[in-house]
C-alpha positions as CSV (number, residue, x, y, z in Angstrom):
1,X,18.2,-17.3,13.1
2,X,21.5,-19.0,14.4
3,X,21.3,-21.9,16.1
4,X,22.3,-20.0,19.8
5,X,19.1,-18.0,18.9
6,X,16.9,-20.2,18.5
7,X,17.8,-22.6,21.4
8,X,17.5,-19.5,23.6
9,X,14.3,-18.4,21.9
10,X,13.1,-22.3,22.8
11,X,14.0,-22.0,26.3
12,X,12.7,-18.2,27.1
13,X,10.2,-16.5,24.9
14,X,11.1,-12.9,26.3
15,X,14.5,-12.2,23.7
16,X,11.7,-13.1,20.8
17,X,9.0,-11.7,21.6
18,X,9.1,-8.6,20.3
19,X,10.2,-9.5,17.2
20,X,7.2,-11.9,17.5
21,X,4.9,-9.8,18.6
22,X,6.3,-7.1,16.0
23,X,5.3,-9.8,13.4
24,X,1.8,-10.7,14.2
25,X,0.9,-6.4,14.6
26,X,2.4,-6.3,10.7
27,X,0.9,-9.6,9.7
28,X,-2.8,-8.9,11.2
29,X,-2.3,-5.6,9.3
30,X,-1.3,-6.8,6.4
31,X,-4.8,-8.6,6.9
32,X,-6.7,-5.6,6.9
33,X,-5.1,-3.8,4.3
34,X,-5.2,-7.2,1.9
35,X,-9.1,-7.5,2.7
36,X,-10.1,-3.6,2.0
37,X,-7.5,-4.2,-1.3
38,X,-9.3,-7.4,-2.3
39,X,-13.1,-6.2,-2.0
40,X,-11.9,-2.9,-4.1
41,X,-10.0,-5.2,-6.5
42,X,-12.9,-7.5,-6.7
43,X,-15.2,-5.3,-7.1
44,X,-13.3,-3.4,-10.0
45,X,-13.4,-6.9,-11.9
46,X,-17.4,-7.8,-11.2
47,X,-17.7,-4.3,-12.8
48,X,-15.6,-5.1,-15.9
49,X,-16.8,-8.8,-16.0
50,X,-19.6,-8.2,-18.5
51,X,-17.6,-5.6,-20.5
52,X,-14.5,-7.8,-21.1
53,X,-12.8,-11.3,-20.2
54,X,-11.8,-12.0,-17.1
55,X,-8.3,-11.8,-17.7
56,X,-8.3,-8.4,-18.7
57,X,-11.1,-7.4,-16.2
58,X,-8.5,-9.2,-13.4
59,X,-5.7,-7.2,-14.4
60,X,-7.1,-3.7,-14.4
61,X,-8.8,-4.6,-10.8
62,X,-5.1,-5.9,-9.6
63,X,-3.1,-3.0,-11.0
64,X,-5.6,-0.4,-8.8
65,X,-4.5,-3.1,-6.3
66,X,-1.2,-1.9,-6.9
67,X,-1.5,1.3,-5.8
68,X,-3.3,1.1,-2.8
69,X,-1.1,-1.7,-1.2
70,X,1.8,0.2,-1.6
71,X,0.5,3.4,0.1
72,X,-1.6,1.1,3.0
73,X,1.6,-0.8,3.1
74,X,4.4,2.0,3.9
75,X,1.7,4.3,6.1
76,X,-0.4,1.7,7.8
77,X,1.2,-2.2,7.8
78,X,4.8,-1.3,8.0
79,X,4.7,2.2,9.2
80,X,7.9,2.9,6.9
81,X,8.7,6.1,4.9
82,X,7.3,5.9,1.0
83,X,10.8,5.7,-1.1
84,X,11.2,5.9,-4.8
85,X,13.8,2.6,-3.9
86,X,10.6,0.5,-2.3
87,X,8.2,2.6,-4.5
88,X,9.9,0.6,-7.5
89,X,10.7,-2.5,-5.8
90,X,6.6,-2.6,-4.6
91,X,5.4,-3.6,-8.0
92,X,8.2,-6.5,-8.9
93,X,6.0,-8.3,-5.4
94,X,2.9,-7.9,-6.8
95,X,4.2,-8.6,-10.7
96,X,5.0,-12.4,-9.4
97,X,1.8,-12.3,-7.4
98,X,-0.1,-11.7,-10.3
99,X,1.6,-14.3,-12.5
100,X,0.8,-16.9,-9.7
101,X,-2.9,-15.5,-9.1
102,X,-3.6,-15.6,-12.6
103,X,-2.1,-19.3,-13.3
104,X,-4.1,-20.4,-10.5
105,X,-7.4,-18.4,-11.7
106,X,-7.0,-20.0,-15.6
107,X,-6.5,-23.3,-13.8
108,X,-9.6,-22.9,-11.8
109,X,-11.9,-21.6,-14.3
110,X,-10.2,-23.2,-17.7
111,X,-9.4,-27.0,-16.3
112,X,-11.6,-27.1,-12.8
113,X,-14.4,-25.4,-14.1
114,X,-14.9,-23.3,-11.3
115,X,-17.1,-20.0,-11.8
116,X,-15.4,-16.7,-12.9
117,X,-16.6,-15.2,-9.8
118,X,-15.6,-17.1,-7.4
119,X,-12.3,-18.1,-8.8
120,X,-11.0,-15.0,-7.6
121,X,-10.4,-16.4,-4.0
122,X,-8.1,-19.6,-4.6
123,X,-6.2,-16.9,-6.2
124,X,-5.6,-14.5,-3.3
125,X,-6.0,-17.2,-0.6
126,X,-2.6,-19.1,-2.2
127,X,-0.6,-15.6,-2.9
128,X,-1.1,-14.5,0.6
129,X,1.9,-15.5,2.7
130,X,4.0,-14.9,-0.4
131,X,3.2,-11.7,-0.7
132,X,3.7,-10.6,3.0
133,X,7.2,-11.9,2.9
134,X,8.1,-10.2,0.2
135,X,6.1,-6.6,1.0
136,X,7.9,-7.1,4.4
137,X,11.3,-6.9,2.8
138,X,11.0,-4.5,0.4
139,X,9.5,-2.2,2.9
140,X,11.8,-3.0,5.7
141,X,15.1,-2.9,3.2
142,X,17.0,0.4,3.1
């Protein structure tokens, strides 16, 4: 935002706020659609917990992951058309977010001894506003 903008945004809510109030609708969506992902995630990985390690039980949960957030995202959060251009794009978001999520999930359980179950949580809590940022440009991008 230029400098102009934001001073007049400072002085008189009214030129932001839809833009602001656009933002919280997709944000507090993005909510909804991340908690329904998680449980079905989670759950996927409690399933696959005592037939496999973690890792591998996190993985197949957060690919399934995948695929719902993309189709929530573009119908539901964003209300944009599904593209083959965000349709590839999608997956790069979530390839980082895993990356992080699963750092953070080997340092809770391997150095901070925190149980396999409930390690899962630092992991989404600290990928969230990553995530929305980055599922907001991709699916706002033309």
């Amino acid at each position: 935002m230029s400098g102009k903008r934001a001073r007049d945004c400072a002085q008189d809510e009214s030129p932001c706020a839809p833009l602001h109030r656009r933002l919280a609708g997709e944000f507090l969506r993005f909510l909804i659609v991340g908690g329904i992902n998680t449980l079905v995630a989670y759950a996927i990985y409690l399933a696959l917990l005592g037939l496999m390690r973690y890792e591998f039980a996190y993985a197949i949960g957060y690919a399934v992951g995948i695929v719902i957030a993309y189709l929530m995202s573009a119908a539901f959060v964003f209300r944009k058309p599904m593209r083959k251009r965000s349709a590839f794009r999608f997956p790069l978001i979530y390839a980082v977010q895993f990356l992080v999520s699963l750092a953070v999930l080997r340092l809770a359980v391997e150095i901070f001894h925190v149980p396999q179950w409930f390690a899962f949580g630092f992991a989404v809590c600290l990928t969230i506003p990553i995530t929305f940022v980055l599922s907001r440009w991709v699916m706002h991008s033309t």
